[in-house]
C-alpha positions in Angstrom: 191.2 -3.6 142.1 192.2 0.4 141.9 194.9 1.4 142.1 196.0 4.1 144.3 199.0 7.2 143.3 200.1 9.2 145.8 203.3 11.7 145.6 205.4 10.9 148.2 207.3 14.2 148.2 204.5 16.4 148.3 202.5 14.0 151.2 205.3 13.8 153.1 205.6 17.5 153.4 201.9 18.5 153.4 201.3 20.2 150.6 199.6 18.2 148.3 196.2 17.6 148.5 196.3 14.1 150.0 197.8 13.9 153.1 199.7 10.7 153.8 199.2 9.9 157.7 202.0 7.7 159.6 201.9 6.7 163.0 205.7 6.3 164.7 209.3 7.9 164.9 211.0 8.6 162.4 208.6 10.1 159.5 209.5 14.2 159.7 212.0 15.2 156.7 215.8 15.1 158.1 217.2 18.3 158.2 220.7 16.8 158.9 220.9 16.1 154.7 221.0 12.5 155.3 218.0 11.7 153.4 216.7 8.1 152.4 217.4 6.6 149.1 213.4 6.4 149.2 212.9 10.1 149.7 214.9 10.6 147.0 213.8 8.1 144.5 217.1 6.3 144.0 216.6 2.4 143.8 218.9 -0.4 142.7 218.1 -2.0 139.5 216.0 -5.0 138.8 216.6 -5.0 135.3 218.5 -8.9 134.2 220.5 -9.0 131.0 218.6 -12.4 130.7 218.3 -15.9 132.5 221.8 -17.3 134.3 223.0 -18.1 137.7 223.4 -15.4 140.3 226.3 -15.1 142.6 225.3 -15.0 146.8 226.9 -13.2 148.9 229.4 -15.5 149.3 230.4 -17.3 146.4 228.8 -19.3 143.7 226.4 -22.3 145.2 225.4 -25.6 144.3 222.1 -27.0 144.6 222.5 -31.2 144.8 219.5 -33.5 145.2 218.9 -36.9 145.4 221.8 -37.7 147.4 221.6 -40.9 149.2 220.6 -40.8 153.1 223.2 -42.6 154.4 226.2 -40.0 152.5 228.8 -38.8 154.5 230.1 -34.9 154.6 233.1 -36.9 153.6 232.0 -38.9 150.4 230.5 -35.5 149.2 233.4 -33.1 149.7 235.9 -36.8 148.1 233.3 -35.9 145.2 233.0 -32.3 144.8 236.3 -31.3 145.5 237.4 -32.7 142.2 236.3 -29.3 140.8 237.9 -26.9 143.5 238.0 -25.1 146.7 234.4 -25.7 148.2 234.7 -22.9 150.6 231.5 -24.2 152.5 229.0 -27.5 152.9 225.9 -27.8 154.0 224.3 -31.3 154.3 221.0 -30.9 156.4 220.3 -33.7 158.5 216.6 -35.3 159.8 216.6 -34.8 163.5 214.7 -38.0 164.0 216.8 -40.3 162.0 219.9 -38.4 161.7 220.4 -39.0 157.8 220.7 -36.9 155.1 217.6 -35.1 154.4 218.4 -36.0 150.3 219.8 -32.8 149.5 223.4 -30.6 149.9 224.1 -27.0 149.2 227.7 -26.5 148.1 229.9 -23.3 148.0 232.5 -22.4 145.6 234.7 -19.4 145.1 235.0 -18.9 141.4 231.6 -19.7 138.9 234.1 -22.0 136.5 234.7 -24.0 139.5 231.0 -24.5 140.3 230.1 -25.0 135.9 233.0 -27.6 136.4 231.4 -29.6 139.2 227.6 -29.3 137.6 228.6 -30.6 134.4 230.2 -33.5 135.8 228.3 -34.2 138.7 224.8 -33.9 137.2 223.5 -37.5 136.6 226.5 -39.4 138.2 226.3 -41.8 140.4 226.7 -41.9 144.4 226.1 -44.7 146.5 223.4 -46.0 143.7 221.9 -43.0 143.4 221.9 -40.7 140.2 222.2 -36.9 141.3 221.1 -33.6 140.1 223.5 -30.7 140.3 222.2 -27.1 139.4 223.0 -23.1 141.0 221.1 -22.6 143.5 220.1 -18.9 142.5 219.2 -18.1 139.2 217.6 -14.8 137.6 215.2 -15.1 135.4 212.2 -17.3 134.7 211.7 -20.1 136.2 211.6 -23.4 134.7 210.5 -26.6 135.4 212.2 -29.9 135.5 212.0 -33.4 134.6 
């Protein structure tokens, strides 16, 4: 496939040689100075300083599967609040049966508080099943697992 470089500045103003069409409000340069980060070329970063979990937007969260359909809010918060504050649960539910769809996303405040509960909580037991505990957002490759 080829690829195709145009420069936005000068086909946004017309006076390159291509001339990049747009249908819509909202495509003249401002004159007010408010400028887009887009006209200007300024972008936040991508770049990682390597694999790790990634903080959300509003704290640190837990990915646990293979939790047992008939586990309460309850048994899971008895369980997870060993470790800290969990600021926020969410145990999704079948509509049709109205258990526990197998997994839970849990929200903590501070990462040691979330390591804390992984490291315990990843392989022990609830309700005779054996559960898996990771972050829920991680940077970096992705790997898979057993």
């Amino acid at each position: 496939m080829a690829s195709l470089e145009i420069d936005v500045s000068s086909a946004a103003s017309g006076k390159g040689s291509a001339r990049l069409r747009t249908k819509g409000r909202g495509h003249r340069d401002r004159t007010d100075g408010n400028d887009s980060e887009l006209s200007r070329g300024t972008f936040d970063s991508t770049a990682s300083s390597g694999a790790g979990p990634v903080k959300s937007v509003e704290g640190w969260i837990v990915f646990v599967w293979n939790v047992h359909e008939e586990a309460q809010e309850e048994d899971i918060l008895d369980a997870f609040g060993e470790y800290g504050e969990v600021r926020n649960i969410h145990v999704n539910l079948d509509r049709r049966t109205g258990f526990v769809k197998g997994y839970v996303l849990i929200e903590y405040a501070e990462r040691k508080e979330a390591d804390a509960a992984i490291k315990a909580m990843n392989g022990a037991d609830m309700l005779g099943q054996t559960l898996g505990c990771d972050f829920a957002f991680r940077e970096g490759a992705r790997t898979r697992r057993s």
